[in-house]
C-alpha positions in Angstrom: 34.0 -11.3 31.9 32.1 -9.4 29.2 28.9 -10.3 28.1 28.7 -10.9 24.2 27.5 -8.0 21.7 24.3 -8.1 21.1 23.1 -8.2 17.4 19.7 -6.5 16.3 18.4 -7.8 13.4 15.1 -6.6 12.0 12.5 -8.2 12.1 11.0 -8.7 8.1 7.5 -6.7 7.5 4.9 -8.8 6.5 5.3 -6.9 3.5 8.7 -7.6 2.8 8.1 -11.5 3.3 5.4 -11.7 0.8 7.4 -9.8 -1.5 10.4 -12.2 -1.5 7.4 -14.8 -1.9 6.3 -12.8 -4.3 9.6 -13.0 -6.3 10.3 -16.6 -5.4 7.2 -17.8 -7.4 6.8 -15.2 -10.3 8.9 -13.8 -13.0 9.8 -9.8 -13.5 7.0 -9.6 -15.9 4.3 -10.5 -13.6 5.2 -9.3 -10.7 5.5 -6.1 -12.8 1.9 -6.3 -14.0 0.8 -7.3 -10.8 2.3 -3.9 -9.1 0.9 -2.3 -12.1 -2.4 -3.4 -11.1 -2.6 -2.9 -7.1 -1.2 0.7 -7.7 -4.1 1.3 -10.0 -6.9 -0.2 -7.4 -4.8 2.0 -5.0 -5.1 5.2 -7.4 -9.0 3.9 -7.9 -9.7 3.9 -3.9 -8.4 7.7 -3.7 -10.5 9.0 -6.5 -13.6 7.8 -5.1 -12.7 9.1 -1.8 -12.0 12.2 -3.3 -15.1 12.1 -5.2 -17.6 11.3 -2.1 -15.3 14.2 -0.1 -16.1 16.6 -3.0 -19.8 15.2 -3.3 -20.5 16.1 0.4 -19.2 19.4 0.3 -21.3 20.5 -2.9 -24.4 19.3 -0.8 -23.7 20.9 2.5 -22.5 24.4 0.5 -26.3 23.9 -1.4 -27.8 23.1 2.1 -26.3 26.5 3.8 -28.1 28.6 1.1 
């Protein structure tokens, strides 16, 4: 006697599930906007790391003369 075939089935990321909230609750527009919007913050974040990165390396180039 075989033993049945075993089904993998992924597991949703916790991204994924709030997304299908997401979509549940809001229309294309906002959802849209609201992408729009974390992107920026996102975009926002990496400037001022790149800023502080660049910052530090102008003061340690200043430091070595």
């Amino acid at each position: 006697m075989q033993a049945p075939p075993v089904r993998a089935t992924t597991i949703p990321s916790l991204t994924d599930a709030l997304r299908a909230v997401e979509s549940l609750l809001m229309s294309g527009g906002q959802r849209t906007a609201r992408r729009n919007a974390w992107t920026s913050v996102l975009e926002d974040r990496r400037r001022a790391r790149d800023r502080v990165e660049a910052q530090r390396f102008l003061e340690r180039s200043a430091d070595r003369r």
